[in-house]
Backbone as a ProteinNet text record, in pm:
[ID]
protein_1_A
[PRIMARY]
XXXXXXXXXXXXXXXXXXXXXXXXXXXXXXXXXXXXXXXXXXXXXXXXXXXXXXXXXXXXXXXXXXXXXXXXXXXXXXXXXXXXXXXXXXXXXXXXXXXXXXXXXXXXXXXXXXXXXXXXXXXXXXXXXXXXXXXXXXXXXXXXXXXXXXXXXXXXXXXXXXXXXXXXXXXXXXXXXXXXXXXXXXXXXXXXXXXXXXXXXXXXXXXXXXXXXXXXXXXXXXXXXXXXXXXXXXXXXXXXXXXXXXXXXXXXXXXXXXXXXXXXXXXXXXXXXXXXXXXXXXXX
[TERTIARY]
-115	-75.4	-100.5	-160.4	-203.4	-58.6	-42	110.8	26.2	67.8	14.9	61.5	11.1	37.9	143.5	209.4	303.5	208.7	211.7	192.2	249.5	263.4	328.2	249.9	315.4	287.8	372.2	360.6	433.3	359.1	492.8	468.1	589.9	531.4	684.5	776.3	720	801.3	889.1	876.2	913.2	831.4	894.1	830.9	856.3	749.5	749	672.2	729.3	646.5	579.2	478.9	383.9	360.5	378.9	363.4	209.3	116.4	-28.8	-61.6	9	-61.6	-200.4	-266.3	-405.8	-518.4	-455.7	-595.5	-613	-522.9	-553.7	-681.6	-719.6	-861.4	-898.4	-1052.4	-1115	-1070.5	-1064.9	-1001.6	-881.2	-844.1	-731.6	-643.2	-574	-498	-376	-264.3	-128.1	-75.6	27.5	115.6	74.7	-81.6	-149.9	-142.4	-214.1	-185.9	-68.8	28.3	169.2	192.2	151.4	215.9	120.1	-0.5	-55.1	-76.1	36	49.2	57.6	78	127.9	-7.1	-50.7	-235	-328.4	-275.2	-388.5	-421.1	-241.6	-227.7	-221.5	-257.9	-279.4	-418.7	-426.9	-505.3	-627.3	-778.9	-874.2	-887.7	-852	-874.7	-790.4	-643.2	-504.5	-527.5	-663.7	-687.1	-814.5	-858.8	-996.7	-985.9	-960.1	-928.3	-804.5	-878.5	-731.6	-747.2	-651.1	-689.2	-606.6	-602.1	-551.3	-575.1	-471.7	-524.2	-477.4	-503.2	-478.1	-573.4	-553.1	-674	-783.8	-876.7	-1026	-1058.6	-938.5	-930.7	-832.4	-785.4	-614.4	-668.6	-606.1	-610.1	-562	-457.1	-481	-555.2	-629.7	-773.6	-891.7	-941.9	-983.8	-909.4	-793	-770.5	-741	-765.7	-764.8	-920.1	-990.5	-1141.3	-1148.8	-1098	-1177.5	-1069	-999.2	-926.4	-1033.8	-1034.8	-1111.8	-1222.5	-1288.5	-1426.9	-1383.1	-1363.4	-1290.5	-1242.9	-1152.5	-1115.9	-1209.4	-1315.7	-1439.2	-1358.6	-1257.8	-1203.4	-1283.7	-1270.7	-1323.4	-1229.4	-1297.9	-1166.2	-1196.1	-1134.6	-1152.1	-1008.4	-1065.8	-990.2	-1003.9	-906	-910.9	-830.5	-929.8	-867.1	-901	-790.4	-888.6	-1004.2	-1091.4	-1204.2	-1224.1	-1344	-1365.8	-1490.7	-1506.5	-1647	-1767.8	-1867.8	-1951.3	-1998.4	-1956.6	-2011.4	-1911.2	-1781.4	-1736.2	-1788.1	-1868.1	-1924.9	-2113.1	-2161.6	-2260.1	-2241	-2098.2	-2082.2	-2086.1	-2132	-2161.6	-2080.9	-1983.2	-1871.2	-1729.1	-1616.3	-1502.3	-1403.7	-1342.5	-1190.6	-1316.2	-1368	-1411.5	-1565.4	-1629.4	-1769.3	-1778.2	-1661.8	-1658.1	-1623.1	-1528.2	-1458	-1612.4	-1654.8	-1746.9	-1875.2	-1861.4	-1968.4	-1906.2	-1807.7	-1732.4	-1738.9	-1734.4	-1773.1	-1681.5	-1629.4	-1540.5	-1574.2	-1543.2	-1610.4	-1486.3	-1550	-1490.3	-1489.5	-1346.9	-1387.8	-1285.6	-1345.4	-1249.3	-1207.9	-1104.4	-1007.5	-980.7	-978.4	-971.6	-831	-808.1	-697	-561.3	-599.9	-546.9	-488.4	-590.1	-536	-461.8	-497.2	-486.8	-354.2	-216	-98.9	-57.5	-68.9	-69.6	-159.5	-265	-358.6	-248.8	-293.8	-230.3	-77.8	26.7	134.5	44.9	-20.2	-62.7	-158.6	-150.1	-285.4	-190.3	-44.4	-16	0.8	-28.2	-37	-174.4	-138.7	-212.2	-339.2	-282.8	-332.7	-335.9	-453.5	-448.1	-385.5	-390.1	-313.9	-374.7	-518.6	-585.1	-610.4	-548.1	-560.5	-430.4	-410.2	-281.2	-306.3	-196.5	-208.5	-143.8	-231.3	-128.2	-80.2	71.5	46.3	13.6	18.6	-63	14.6	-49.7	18.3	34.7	26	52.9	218.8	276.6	438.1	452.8	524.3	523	665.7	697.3	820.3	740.9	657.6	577.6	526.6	557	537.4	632.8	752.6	866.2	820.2	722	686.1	629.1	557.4	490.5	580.7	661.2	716.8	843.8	866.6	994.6	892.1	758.1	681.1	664.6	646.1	670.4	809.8	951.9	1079.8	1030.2	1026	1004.9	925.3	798.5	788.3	821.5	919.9	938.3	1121.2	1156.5	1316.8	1238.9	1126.7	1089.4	1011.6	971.4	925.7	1057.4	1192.4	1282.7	1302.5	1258.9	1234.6	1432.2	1394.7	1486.7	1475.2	1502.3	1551.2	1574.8	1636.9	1699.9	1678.3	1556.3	1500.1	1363.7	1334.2	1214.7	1145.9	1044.3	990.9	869.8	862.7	733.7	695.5	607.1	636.6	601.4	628	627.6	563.7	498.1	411.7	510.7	525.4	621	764.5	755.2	838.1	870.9	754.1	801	768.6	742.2	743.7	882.2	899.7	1065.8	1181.3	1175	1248.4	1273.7	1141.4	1180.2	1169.3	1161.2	1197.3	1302.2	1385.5	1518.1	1629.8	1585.4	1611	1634.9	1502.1	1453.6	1553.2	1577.4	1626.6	1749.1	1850.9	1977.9	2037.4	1979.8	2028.4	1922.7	1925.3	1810.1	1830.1	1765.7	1807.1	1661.5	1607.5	1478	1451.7	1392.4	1388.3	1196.4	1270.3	1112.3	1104.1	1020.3	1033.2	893.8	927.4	816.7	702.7	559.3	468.6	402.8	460.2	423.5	577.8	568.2	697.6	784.2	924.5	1039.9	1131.2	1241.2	1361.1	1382.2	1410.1	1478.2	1355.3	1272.3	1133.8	1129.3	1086.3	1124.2	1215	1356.8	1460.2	1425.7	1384.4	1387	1280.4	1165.6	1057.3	1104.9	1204.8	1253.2	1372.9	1433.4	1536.8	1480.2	1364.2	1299.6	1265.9	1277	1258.2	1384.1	1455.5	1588	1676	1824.8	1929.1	1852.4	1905.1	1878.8	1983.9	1924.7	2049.7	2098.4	2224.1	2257.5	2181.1	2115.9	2027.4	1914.1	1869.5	1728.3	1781.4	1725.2	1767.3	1631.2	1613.2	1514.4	1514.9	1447.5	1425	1364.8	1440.1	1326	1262.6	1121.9	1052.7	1072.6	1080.2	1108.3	1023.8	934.7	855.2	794.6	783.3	679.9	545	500.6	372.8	270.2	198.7	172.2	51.2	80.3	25.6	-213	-234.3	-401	-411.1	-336	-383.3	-454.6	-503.4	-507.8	-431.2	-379.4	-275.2	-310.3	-279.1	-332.8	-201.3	-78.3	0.5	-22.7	-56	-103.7	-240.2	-332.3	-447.9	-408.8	-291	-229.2	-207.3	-83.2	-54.1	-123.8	-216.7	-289.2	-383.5	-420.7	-520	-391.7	-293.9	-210.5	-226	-176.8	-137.3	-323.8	-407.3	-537.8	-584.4	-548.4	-539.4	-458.6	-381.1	-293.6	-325.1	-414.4	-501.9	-487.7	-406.7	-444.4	-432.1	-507.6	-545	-472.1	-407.9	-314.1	-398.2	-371.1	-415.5	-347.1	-432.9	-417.4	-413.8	-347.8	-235.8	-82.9	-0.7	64.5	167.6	79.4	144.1	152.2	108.8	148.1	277.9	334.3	447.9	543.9	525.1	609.2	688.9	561.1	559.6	640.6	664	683.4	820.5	883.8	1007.6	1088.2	1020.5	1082.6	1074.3	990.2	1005.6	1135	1105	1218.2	1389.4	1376.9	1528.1	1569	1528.3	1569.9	1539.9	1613.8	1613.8	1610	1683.2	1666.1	1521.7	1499.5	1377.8	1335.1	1221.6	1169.1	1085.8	1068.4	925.5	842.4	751.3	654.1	522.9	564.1	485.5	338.4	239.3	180.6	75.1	72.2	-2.3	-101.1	-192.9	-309.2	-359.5	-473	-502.2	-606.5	-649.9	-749.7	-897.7	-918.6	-1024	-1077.7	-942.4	-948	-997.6	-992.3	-1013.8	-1152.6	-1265.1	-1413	-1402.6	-1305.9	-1346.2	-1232.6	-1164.3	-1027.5	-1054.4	-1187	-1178.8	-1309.7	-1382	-1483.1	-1404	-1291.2	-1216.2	-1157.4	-1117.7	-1038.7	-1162.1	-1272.5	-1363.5	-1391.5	-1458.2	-1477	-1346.9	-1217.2	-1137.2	-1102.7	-1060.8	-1015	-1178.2	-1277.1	-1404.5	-1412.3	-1330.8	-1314.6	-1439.4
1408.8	1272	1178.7	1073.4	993	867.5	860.1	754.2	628	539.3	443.7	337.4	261.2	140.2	42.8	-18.4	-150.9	-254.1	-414.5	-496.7	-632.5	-722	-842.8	-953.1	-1039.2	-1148.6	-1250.8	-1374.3	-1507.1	-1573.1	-1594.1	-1717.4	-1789.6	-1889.3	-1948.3	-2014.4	-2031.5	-2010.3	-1879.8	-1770.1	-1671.9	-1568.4	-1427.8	-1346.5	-1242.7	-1118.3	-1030.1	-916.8	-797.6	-668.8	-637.6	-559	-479.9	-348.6	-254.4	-130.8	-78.8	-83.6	-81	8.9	57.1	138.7	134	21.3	-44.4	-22.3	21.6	115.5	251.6	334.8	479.2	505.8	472.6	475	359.2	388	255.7	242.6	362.4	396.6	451.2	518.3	593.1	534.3	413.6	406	361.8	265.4	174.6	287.7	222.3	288.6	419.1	422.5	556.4	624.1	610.3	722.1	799.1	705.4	787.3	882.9	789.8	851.1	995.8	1022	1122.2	1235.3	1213.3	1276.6	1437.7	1468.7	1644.6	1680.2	1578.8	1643.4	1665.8	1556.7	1562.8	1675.4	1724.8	1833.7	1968.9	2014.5	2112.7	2130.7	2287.2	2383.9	2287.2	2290.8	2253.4	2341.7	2451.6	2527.4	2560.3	2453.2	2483.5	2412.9	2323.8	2236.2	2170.3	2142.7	2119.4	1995	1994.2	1849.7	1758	1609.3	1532.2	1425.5	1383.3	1312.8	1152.5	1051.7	942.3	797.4	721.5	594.3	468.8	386.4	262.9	126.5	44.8	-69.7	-14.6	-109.5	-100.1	-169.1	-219.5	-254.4	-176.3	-116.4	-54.2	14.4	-25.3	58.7	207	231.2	387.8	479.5	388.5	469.9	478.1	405.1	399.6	502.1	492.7	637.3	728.9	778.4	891.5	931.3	851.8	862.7	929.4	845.8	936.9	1028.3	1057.8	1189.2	1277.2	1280.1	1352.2	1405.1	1313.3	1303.3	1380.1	1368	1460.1	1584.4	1638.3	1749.2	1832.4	1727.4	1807.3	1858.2	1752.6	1782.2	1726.7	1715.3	1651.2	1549.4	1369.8	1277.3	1242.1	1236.6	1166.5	1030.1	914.7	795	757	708.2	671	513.4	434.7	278.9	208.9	116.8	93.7	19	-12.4	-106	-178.5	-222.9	-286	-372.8	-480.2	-560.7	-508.6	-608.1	-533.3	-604.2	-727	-766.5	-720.6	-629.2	-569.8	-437.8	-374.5	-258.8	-309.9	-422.3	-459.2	-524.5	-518.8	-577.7	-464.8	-499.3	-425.4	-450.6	-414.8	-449.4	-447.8	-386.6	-401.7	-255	-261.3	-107.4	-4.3	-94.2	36.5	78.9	-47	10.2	116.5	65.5	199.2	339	330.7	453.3	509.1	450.1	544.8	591.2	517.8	524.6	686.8	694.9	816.8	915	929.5	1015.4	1036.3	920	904.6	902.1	970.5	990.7	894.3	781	668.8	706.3	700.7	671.1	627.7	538.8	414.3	458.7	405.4	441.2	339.2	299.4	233.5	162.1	50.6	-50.8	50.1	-2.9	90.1	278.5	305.6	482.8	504.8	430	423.8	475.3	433.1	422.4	627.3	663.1	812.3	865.9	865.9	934.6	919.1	850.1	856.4	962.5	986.6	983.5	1157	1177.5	1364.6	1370.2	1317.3	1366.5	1489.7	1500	1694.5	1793.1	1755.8	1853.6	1953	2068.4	2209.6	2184.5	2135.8	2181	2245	2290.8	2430.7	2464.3	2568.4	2493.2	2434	2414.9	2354.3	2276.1	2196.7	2045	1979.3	1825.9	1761.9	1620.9	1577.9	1442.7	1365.8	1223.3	1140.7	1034	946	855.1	722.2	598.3	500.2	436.6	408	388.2	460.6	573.6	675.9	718.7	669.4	678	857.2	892.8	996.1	1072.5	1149.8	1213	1325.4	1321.3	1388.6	1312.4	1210.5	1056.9	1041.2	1140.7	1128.9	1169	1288.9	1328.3	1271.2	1184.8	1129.3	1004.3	946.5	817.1	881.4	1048	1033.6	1082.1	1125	1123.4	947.3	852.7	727.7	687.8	731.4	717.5	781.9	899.4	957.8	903.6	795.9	704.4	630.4	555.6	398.2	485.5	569	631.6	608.2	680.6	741	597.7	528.5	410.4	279.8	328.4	252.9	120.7	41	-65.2	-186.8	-286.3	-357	-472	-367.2	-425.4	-320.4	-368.8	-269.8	-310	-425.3	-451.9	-397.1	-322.8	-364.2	-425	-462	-488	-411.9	-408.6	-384.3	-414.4	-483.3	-521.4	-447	-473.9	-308.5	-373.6	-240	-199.2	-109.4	-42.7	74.1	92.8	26.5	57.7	204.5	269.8	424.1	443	314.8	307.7	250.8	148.7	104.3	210.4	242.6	371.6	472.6	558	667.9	616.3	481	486.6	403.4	345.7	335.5	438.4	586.8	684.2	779.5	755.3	813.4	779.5	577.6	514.5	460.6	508.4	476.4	408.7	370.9	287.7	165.7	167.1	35.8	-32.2	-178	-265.6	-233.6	-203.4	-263.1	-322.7	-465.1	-559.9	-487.5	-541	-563.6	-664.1	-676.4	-798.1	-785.7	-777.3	-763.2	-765.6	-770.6	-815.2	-736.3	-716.6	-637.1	-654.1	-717.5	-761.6	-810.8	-835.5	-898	-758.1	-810.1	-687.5	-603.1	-676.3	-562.6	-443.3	-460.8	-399.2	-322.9	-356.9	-295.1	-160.6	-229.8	-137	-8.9	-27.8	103.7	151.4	98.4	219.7	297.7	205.3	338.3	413.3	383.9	462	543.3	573.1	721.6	806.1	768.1	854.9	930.6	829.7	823.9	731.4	775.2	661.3	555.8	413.4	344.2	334.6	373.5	282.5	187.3	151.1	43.1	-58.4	33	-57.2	-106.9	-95.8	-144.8	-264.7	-342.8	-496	-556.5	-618	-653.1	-809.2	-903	-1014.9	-1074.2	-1142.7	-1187.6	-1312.6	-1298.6	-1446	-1577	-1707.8	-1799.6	-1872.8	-1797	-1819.1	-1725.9	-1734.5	-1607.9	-1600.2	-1469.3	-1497.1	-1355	-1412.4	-1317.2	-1228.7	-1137	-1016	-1012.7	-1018.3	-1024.3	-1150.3	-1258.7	-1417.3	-1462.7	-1555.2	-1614.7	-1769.1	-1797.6	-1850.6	-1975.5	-2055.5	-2158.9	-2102.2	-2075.3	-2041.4	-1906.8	-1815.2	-1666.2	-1710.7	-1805.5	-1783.5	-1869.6	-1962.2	-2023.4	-1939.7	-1845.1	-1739.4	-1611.4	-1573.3	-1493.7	-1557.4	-1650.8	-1740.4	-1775.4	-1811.9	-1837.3	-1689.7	-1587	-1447.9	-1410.1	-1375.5	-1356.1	-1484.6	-1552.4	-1654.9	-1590.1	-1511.2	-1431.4	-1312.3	-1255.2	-1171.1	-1063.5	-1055.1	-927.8	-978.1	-904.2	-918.9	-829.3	-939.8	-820.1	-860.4	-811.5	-798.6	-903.3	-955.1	-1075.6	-1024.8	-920.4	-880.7	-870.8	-819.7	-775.4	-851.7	-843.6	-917.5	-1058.2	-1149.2	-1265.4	-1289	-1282.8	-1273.8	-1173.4	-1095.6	-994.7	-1150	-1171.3	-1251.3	-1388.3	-1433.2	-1569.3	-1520.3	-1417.7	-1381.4	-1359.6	-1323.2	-1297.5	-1453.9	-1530.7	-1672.4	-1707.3	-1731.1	-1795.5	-1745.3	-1629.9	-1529	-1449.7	-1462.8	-1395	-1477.6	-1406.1	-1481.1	-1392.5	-1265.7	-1147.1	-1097.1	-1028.1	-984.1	-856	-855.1	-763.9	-688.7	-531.4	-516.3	-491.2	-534.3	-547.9	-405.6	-321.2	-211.4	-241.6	-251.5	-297.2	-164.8	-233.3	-103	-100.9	-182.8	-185.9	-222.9	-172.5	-283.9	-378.3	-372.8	-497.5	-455.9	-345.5	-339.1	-399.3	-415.2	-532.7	-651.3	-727.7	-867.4	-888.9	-835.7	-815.4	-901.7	-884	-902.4	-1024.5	-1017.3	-1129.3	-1252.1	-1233.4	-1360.7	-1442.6	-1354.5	-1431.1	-1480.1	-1462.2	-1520.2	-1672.6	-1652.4	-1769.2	-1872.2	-1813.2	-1945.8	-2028.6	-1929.1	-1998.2	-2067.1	-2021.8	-2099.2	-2241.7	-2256.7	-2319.3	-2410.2	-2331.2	-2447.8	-2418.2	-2320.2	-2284	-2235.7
1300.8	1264.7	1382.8	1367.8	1447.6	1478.6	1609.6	1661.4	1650.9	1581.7	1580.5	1699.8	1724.3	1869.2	1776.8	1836.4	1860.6	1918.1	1826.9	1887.8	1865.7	1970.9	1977.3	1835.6	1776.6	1707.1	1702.1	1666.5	1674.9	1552	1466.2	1344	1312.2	1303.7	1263.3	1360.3	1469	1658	1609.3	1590.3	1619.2	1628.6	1749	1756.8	1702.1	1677.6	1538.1	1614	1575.2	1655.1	1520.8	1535.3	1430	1462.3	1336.5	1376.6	1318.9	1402.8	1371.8	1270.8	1200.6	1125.6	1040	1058.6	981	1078.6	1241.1	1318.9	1263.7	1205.2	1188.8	1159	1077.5	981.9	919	905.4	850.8	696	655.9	483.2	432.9	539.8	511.8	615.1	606.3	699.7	565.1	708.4	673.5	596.4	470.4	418	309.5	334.8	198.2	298.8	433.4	508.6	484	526.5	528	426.7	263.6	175.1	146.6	173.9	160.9	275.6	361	447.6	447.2	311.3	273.1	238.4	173.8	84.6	228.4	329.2	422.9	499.7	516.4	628.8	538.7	396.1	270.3	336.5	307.8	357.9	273.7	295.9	197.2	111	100.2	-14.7	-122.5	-94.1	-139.5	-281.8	-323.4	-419.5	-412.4	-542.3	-530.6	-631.2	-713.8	-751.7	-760.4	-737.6	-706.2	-803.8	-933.4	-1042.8	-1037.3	-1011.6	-1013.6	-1076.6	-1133	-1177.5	-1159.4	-1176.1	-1190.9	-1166.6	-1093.2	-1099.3	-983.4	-1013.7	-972.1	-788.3	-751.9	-641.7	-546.7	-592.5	-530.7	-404.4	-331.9	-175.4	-186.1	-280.1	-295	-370.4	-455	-475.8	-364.4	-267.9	-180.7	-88.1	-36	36.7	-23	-119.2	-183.9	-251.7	-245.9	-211.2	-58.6	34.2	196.8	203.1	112.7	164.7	71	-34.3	-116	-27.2	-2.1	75.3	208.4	297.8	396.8	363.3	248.2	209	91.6	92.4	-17.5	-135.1	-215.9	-307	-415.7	-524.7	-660.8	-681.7	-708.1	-702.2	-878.5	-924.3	-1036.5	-1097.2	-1121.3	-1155.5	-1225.1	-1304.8	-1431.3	-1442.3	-1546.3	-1495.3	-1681.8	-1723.3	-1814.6	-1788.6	-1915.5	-1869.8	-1774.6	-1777.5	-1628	-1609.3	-1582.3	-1584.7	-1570.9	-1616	-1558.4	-1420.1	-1373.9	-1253	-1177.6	-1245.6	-1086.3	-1032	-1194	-1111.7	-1029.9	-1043.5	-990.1	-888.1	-808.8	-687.1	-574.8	-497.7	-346.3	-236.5	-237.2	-207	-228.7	-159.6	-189.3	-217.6	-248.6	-254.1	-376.9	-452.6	-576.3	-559.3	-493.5	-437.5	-343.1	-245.1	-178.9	-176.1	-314.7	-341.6	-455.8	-491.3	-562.2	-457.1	-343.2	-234.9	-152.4	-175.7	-117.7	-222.9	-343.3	-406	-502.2	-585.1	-682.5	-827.8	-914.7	-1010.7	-1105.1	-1193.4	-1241.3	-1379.6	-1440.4	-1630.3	-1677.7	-1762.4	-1831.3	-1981.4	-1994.3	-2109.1	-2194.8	-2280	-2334.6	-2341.1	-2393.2	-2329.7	-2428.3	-2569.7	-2679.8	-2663	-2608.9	-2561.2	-2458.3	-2370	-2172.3	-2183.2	-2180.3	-2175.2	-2251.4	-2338.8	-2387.7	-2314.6	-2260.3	-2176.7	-2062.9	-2024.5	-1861.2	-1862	-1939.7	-1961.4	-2025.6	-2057.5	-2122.3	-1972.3	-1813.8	-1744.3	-1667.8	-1704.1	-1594.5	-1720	-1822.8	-1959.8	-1917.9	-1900.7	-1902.9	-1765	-1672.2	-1511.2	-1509	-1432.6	-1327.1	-1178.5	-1136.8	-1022.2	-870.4	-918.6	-744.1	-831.3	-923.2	-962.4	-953.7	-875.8	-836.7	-877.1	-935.3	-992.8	-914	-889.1	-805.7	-868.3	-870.1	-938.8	-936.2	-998.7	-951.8	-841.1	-723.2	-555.1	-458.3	-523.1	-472.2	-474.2	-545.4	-565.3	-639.1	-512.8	-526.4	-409.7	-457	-429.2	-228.9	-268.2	-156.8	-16.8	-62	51.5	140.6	150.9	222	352	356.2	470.8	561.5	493.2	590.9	615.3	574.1	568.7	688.6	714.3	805.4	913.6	883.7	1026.9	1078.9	1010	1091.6	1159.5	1083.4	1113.5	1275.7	1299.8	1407.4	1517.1	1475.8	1540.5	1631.6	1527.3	1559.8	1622.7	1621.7	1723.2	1776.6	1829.7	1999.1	2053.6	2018.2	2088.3	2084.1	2076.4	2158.6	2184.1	2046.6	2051	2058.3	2082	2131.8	1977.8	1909.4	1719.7	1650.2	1567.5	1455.8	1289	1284.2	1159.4	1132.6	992.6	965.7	872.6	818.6	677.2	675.7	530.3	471	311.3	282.3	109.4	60.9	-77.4	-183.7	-333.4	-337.6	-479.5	-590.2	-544.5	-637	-543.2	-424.7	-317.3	-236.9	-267	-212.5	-40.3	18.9	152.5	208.9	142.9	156.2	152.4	32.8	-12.8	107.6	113	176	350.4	373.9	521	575	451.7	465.6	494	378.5	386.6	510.9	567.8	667.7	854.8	827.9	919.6	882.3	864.9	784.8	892.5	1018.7	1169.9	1118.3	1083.3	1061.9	920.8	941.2	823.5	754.7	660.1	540.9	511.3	527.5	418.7	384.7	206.9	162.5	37.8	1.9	-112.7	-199.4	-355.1	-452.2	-496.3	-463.6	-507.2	-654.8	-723.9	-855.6	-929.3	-976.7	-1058.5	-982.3	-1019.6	-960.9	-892	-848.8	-790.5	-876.7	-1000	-1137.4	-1144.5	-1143	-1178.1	-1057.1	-946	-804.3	-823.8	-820.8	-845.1	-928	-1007.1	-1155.4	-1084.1	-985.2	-931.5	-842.7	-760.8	-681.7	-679	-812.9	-875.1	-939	-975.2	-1061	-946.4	-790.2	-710.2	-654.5	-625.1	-575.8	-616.1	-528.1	-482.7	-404.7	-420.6	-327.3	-199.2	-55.7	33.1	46	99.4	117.9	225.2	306.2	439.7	378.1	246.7	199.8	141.8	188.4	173.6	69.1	-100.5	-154.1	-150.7	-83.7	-86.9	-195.7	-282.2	-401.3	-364.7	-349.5	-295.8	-418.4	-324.2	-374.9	-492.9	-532.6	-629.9	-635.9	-789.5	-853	-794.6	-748.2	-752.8	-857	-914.5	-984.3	-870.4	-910.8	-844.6	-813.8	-708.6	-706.4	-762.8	-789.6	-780.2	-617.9	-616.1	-502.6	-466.2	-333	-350.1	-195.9	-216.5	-32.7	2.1	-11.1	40.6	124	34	88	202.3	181.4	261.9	422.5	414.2	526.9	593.1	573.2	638.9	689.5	572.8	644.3	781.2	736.7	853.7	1006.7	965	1085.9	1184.4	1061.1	1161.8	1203.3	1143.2	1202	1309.2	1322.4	1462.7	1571.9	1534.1	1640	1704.2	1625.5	1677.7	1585.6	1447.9	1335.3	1204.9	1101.5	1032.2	920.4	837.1	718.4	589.1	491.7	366.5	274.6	149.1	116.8	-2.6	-37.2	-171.4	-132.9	-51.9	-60.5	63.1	211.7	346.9	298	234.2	240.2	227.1	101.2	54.6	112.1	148.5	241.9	371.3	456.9	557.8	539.4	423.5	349.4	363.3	288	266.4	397.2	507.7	641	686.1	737.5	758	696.3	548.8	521	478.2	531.4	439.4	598	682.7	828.9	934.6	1028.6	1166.1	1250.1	1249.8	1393.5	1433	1513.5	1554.7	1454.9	1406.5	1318.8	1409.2	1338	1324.9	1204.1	1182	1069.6	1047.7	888.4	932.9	863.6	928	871.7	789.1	636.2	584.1	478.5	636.6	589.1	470.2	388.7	280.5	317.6	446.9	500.1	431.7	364.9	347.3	226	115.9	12.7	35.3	171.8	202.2	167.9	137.9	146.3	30.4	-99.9	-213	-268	-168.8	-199	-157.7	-27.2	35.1	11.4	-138.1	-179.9	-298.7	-367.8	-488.2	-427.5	-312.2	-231.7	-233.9	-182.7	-99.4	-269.9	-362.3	-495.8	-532.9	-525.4	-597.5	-495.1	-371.4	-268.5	-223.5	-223.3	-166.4	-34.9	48.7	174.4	206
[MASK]
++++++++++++++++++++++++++++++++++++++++++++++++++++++++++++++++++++++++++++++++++++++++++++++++++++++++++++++++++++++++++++++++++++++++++++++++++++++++++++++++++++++++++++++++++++++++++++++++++++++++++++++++++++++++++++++++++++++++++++++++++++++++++++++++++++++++++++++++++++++++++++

């Protein structure tokens, strides 16, 4: 497991630590790293195929492509339909995952939902299903190998954040840091919705703190709000992802005041394809 670096940031006139997790790897980094932390360190011969779904951009299809690819497993994803100028783009989370060796098939809008829900019906056993995010009960490991982290680097705070998809990074490293506060805040539905994802894993703690941002934002929109902030913090010298960190970042500005640290998890490799939606919509 790779220790990721700590680094300084300022927004807002305030200052903000970052826990680098978006150097690990060019593909496999931030919070998939973590969560696939058990598949990574599984013998290569413990499984040969790895079956997963959801959208056509998702950062955990992309690291579960270079894990595949690295562990010479068989990846197969399943998404419903899908454009055709997104599969004629050269570029982005799904060009590259099929550039790694992802074998793609679409389901129809109508079936999708019973398929997906029959994909651990009559496995074998070097076949493992992941689910969409990677939300998974097996993500703990790697999520208390970061807890182990961020003790031993002794930092002078006792907050962290990180925003959430299914929340299984929140979750299990609240779990993990029961000395420490959590904040995280929604980008795929609201709290209520939040809540029930990571109540099918677990209890929630009391230290996981859910910020509901002050406006909806619907999920892979593009937003001048989201592209301010990302542009403020990449003026600072890093670069977060323009699904998920905006609104994470928005919610700490405006809902806290103590010193954070911010985990950052990665996702930058989405920007290829986010920040040609911005320039067309914005004129940027």
């Amino acid at each position: 497991m790779i220790n990721s670096p700590i680094s300084k940031i300022s927004l807002g006139k305030r200052e903000f630590l970052v826990k680098r997790d978006d150097l690990i790897d060019p593909y496999l980094a931030g919070n998939k790293y973590r969560k696939l932390y058990s598949l990574l360190n599984a013998p290569s011969n413990a499984l040969n195929k790895i079956i997963s779904y959801g959208g056509t951009q998702s950062n955990a299809m992309l690291a579960i492509a270079a894990m595949c690819k690295r562990k010479n497993w068989e990846f197969v994803y399943y998404t419903k339909p899908v454009s055709l100028s997104l599969k004629e783009q050269e570029g982005g989370n799904y060009f590259h995952s099929l550039s790694l060796g992802m074998r793609h098939v679409e389901i129809q809008e109508e079936l999708y939902r019973d398929f997906i829900s029959s994909l651990r019906l009559n496995l074998d056993e070097r076949t493992f299903v992941i689910d969409q995010g990677g939300a998974d009960k097996s993500a703990r490991d790697g999520l208390e190998a970061l807890a182990s982290e961020i003790r031993e680097a002794n930092l002078d705070c006792k907050s962290l954040a990180t925003p959430s998809g299914t929340g299984t990074t929140a979750l299990y490293l609240a779990l993990a840091l029961p000395e420490y506060k959590v904040y995280t805040t929604p980008c795929v539905g609201n709290g209520e919705y939040l809540r029930e994802q990571m109540s099918a894993l677990c209890e929630i703690p009391q230290n996981l703190i859910i910020i509901e941002p002050d406006k909806k934002w619907h999920f892979a929109k593009p937003y001048p709000e989201f592209f301010d902030v990302y542009s403020k913090l990449k003026e600072e010298g890093i670069e977060f992802d323009l699904l998920y960190a905006p609104a994470m970042w928005l919610s700490l500005i405006n809902h806290t005041k103590e010193k954070i640290l911010y985990i950052h998890s990665g996702g930058v490799s989405g920007n290829e394809s986010m920040l040609k939606r911005y320039k067309r919509k914005f004129n940027l």
